[in-house]
LUMNUDO-971541 format. One record per residue (C-alpha): residue number from 1; residue in one letter; x, y, z. Coordinates in Angstrom, 3 decimals. Layout:
BEGIN
node seq=NUM type=A u=X v=Y w=Z;
...
This chain:
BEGIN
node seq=1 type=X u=0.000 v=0.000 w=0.000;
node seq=2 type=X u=2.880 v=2.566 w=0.850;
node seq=3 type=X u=6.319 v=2.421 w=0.013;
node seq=4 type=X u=8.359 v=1.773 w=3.237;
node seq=5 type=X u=12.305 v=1.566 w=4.329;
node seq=6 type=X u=14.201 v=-0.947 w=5.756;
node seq=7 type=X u=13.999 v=-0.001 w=9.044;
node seq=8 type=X u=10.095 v=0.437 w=9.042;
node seq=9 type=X u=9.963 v=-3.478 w=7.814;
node seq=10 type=X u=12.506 v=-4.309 w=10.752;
node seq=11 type=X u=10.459 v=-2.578 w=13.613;
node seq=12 type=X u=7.323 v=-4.034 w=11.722;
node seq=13 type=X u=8.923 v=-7.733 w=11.875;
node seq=14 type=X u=11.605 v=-8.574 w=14.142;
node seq=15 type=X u=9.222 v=-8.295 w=17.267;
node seq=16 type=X u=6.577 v=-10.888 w=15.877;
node seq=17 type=X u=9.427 v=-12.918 w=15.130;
node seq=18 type=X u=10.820 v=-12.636 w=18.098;
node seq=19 type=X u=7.187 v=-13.194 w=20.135;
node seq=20 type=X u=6.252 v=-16.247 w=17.813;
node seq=21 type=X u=9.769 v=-17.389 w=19.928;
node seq=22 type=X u=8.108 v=-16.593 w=23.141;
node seq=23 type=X u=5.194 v=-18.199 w=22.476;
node seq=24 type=X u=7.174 v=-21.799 w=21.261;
node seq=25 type=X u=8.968 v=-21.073 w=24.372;
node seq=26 type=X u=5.608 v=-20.689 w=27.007;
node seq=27 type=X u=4.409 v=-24.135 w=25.382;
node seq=28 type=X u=7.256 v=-26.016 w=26.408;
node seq=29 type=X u=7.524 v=-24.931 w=29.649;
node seq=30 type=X u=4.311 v=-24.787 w=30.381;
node seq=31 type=X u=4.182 v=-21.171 w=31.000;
node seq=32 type=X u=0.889 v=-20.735 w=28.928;
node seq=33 type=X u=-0.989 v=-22.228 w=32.063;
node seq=34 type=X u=0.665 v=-20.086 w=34.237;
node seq=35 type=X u=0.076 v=-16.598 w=31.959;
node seq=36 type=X u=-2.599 v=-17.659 w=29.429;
node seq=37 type=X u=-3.907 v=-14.469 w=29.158;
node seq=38 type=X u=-0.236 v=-13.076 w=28.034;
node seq=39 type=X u=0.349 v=-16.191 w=25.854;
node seq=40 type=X u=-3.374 v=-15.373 w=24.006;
node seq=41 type=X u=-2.150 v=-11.676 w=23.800;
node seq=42 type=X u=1.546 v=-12.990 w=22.371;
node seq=43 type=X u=-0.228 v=-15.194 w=19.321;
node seq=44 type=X u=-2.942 v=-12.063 w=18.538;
node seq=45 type=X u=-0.059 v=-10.290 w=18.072;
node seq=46 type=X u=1.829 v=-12.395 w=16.026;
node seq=47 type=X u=-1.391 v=-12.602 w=13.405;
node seq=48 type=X u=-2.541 v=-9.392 w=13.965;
node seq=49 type=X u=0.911 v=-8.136 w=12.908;
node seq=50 type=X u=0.843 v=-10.976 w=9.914;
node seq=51 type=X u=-2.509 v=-10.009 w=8.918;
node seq=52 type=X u=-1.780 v=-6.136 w=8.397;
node seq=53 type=X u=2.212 v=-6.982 w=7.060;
node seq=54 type=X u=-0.029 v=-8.606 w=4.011;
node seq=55 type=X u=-2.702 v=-6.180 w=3.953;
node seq=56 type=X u=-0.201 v=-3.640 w=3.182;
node seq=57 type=X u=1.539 v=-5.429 w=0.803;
node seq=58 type=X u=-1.934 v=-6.288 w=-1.169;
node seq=59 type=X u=-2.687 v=-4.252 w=-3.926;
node seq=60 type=X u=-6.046 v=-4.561 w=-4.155;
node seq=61 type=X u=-6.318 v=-3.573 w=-0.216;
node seq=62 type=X u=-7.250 v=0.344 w=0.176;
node seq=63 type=X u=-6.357 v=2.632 w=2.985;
node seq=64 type=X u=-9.620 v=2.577 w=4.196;
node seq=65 type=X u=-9.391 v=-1.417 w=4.538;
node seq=66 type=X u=-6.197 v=-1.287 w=5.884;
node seq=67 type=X u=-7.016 v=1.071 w=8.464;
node seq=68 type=X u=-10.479 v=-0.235 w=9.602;
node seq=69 type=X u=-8.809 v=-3.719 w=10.112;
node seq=70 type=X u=-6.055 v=-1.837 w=12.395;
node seq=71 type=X u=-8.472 v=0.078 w=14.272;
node seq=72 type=X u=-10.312 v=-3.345 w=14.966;
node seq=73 type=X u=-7.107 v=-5.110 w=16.177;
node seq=74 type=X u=-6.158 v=-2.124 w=18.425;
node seq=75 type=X u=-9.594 v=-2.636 w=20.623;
node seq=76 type=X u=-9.017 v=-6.489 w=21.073;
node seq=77 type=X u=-5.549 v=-5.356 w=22.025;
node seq=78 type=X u=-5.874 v=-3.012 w=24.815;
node seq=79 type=X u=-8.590 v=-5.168 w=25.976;
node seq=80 type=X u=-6.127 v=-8.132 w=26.169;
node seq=81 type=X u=-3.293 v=-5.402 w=27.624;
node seq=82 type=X u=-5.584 v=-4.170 w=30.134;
node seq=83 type=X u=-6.920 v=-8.412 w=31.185;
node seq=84 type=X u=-2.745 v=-9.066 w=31.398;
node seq=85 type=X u=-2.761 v=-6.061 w=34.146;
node seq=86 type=X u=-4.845 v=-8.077 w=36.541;
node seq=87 type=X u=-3.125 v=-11.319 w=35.945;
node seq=88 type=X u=0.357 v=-9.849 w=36.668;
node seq=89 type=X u=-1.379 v=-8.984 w=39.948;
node seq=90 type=X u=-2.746 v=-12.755 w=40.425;
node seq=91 type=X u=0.723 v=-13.839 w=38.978;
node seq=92 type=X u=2.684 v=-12.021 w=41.822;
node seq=93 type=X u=-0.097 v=-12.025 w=45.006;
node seq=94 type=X u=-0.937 v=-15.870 w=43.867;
node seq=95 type=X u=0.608 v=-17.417 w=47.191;
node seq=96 type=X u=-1.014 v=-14.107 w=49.388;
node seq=97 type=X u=-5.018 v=-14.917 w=49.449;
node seq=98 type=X u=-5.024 v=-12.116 w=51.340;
node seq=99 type=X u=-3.456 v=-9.847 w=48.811;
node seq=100 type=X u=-4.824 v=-10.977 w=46.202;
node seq=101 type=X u=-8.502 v=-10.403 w=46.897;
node seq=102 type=X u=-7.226 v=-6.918 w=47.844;
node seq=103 type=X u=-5.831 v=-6.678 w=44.935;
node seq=104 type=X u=-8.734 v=-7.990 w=43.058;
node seq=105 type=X u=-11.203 v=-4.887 w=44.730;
node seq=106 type=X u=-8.339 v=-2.510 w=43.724;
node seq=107 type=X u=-8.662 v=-3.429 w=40.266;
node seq=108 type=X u=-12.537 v=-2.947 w=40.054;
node seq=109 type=X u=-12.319 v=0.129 w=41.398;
node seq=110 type=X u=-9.423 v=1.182 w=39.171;
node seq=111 type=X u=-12.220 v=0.087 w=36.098;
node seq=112 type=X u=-14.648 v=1.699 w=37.373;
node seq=113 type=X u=-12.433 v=4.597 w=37.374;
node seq=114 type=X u=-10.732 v=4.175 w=33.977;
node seq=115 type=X u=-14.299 v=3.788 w=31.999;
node seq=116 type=X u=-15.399 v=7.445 w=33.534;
node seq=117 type=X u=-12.343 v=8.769 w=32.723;
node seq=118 type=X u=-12.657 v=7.429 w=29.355;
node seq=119 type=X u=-15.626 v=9.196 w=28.906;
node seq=120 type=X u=-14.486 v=12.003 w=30.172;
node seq=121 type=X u=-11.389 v=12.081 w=27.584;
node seq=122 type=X u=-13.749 v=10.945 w=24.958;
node seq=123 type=X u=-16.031 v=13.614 w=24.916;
node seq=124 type=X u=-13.073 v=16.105 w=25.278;
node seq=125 type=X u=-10.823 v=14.352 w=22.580;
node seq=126 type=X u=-11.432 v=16.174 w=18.893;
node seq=127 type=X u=-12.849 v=14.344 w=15.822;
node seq=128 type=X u=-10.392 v=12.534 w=13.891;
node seq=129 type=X u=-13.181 v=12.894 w=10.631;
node seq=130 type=X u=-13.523 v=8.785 w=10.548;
node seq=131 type=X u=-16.302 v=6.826 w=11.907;
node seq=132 type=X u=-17.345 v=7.860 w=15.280;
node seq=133 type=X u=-16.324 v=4.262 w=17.406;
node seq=134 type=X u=-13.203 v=4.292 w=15.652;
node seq=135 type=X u=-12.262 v=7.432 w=16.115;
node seq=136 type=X u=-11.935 v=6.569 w=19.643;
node seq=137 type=X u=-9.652 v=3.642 w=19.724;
node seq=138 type=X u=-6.666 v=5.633 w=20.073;
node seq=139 type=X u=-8.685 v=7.351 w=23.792;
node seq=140 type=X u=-8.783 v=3.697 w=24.677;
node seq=141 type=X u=-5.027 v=2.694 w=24.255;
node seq=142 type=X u=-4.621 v=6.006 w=25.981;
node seq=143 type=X u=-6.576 v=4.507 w=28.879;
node seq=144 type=X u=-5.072 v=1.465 w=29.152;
node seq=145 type=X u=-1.514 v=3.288 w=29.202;
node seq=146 type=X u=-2.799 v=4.801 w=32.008;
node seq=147 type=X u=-3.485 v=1.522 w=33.528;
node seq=148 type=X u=-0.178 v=-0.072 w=32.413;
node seq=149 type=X u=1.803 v=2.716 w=33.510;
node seq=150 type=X u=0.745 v=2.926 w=36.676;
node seq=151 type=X u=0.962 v=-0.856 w=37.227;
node seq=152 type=X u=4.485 v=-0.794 w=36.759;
node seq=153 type=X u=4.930 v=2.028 w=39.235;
node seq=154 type=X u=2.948 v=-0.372 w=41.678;
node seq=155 type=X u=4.827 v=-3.137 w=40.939;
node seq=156 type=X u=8.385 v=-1.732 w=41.545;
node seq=157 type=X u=6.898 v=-0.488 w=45.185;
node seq=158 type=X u=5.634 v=-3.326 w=46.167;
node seq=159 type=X u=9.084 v=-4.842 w=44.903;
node seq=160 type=X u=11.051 v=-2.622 w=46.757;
node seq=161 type=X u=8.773 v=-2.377 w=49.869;
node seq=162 type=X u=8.443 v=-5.839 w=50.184;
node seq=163 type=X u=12.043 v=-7.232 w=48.887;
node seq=164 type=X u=10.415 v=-9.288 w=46.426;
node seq=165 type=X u=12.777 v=-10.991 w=43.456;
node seq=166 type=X u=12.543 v=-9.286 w=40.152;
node seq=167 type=X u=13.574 v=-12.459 w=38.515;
node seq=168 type=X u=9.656 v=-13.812 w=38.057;
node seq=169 type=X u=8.664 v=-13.751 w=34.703;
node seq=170 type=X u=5.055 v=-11.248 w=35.926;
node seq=171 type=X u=7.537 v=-8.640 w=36.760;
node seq=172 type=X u=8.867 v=-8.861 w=33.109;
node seq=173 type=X u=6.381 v=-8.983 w=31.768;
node seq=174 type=X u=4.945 v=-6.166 w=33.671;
node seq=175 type=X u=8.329 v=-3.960 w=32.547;
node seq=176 type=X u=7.955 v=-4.845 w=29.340;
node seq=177 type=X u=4.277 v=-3.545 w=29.324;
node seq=178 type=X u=5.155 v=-0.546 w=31.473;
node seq=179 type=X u=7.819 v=0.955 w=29.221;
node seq=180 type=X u=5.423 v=0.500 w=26.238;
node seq=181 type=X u=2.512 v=1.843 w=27.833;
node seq=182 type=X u=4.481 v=5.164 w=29.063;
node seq=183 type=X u=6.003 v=5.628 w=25.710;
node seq=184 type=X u=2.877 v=4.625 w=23.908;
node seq=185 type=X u=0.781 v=7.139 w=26.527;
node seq=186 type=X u=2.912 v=10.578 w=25.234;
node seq=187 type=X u=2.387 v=9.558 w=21.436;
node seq=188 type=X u=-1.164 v=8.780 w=21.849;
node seq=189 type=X u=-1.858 v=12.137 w=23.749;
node seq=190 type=X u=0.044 v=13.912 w=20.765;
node seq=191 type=X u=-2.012 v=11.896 w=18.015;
node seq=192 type=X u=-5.067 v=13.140 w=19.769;
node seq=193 type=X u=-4.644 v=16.709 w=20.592;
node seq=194 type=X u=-2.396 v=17.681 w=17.536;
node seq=195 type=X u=-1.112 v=16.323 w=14.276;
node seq=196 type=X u=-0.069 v=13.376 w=14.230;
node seq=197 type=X u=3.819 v=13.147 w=12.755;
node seq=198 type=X u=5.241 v=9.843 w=11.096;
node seq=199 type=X u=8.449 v=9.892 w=13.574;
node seq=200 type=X u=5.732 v=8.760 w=16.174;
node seq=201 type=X u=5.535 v=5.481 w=14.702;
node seq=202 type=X u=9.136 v=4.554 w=14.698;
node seq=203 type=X u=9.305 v=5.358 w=18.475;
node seq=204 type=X u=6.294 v=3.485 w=19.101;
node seq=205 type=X u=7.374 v=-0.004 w=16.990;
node seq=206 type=X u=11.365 v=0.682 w=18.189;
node seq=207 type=X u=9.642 v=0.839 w=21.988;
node seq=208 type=X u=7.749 v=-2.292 w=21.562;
node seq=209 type=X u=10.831 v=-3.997 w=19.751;
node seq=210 type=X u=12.633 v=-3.277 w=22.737;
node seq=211 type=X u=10.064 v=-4.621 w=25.194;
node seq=212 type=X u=9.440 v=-7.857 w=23.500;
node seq=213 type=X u=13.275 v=-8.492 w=23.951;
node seq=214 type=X u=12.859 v=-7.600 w=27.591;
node seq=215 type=X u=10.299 v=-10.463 w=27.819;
node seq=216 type=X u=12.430 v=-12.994 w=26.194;
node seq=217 type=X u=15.254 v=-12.142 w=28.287;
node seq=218 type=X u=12.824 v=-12.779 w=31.515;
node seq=219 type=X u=11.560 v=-16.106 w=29.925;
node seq=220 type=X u=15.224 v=-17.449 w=29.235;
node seq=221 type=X u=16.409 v=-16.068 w=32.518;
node seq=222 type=X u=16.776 v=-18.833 w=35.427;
node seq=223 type=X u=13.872 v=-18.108 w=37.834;
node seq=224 type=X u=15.764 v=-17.305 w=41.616;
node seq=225 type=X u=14.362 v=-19.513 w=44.684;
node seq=226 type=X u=12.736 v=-17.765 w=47.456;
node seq=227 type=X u=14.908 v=-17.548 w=50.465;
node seq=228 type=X u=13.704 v=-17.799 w=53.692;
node seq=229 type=X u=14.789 v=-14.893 w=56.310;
node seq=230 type=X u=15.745 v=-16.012 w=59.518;
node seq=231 type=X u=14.469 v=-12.744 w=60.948;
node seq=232 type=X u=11.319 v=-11.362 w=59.625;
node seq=233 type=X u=11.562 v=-7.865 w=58.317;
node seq=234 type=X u=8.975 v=-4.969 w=59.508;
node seq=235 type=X u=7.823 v=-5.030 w=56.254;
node seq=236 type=X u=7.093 v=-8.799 w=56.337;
node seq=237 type=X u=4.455 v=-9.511 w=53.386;
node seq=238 type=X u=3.243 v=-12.529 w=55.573;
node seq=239 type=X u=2.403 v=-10.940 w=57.526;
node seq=240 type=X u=1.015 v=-8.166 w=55.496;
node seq=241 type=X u=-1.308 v=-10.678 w=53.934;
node seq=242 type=X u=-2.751 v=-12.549 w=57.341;
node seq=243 type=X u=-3.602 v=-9.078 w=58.654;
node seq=244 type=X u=-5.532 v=-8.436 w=55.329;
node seq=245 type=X u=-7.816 v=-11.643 w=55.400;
node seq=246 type=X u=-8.879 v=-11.263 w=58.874;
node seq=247 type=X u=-9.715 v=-7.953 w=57.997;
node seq=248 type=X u=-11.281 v=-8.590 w=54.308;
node seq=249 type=X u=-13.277 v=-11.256 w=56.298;
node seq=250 type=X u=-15.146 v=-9.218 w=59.046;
């Protein structure tokens, strides 16, 4: 459909390539079970980014086509982003019941939260001049970058607070997401609320090159044991977590 370099087919390939390795990688050990919810958003990604690689390279495809189709993808994936947000949570609270239901009322609230600001952004946001549900998918990956970015902010507290390892594949995967979502978050608000520039897209698909290499590393890396501290911290996150049932439970 358009002409493009050699760098814009890199950016556009290497990081399916190098997630259709992930996924090959999650099957044999098993880590789909763990993260299905990553794995399904790993293989949409790899035919998503198939799909619109021959799209553009159709003829007979129009802009209009291509474009719909795109716009289409990009709401199944920042619904699949923002699902992987509470699993990362499940992922890393799975052994804290206590935690993890806290966790799980956090998150409702936090959607509750996210659809009004949504709204709010939405109604705001100027007309792009396409069809009025599309014109909106780029206010929803804003929203979910909101959601990402502050999960990784979470994350690394709740790291640091609680002297958790960083060598678990959630917190990886969480990075990986993170970085995305905060560059992704400046050059949607740009897109929206001025004109959009073609540089944009090179940071974007050089950002996400870079975080799909972050999540291979994580996946190839040996997991580390948890030790066991002969004196509990003040900080202890068993404790933490018993205090938190017998509360959630009254």
């Amino acid at each position: 459909m358009y002409p493009h370099s050699f760098l814009w087919h890199y950016l556009w390939i290497a990081p399916h390539a190098l997630q259709f390795v992930i996924a090959i990688i999650m099957v044999r050990r098993r880590k789909f079970r763990e993260y299905p919810v990553f794995f399904a958003y790993t293989v949409f990604q790899i035919v998503e980014g198939g799909t619109l690689f021959i799209l553009d390279h159709v003829a007979a495809v129009s802009p209009d086509q291509y474009w719909l189709v795109h716009k289409v993808g990009q709401v199944f994936d920042a619904v699949l982003r923002f699902a992987i947000i509470f699993e990362i949570f499940s992922g890393v609270f799975g052994n804290y019941p206590g935690l993890k239901q806290l966790t799980r009322i956090l998150f409702q609230g936090a959607t509750v939260f996210l659809v009004f600001a949504a709204i709010v952004v939405a109604a705001r946001a100027p007309d792009d001049g396409t069809l009025a549900i599309l014109s909106r998918v780029h206010l929803l990956n804003l929203s979910v970058d909101v959601m990402q970015s502050g999960l990784l902010l979470l994350l690394v507290g709740f790291a640091s607070y609680f002297g958790l390892s960083w060598r678990s594949s959630a917190y990886g995967f969480a990075i990986g997401l993170g970085i995305f979502a905060c560059v992704d978050l400046a050059t949607e608000t740009v897109r929206i609320w001025s004109r959009p520039a073609a540089y944009f897209d090179f940071v974007t698909m050089a950002t996400y090159h870079c975080c799909v290499v972050i999540w291979l590393v994580y996946l190839l890396a040996p997991q580390r044991v948890p030790r066991t501290a002969k004196e509990l911290p003040e900080n202890n996150l068993d404790q933490w977590n018993a205090e938190l049932q017998r509360l959630l439970l009254q």
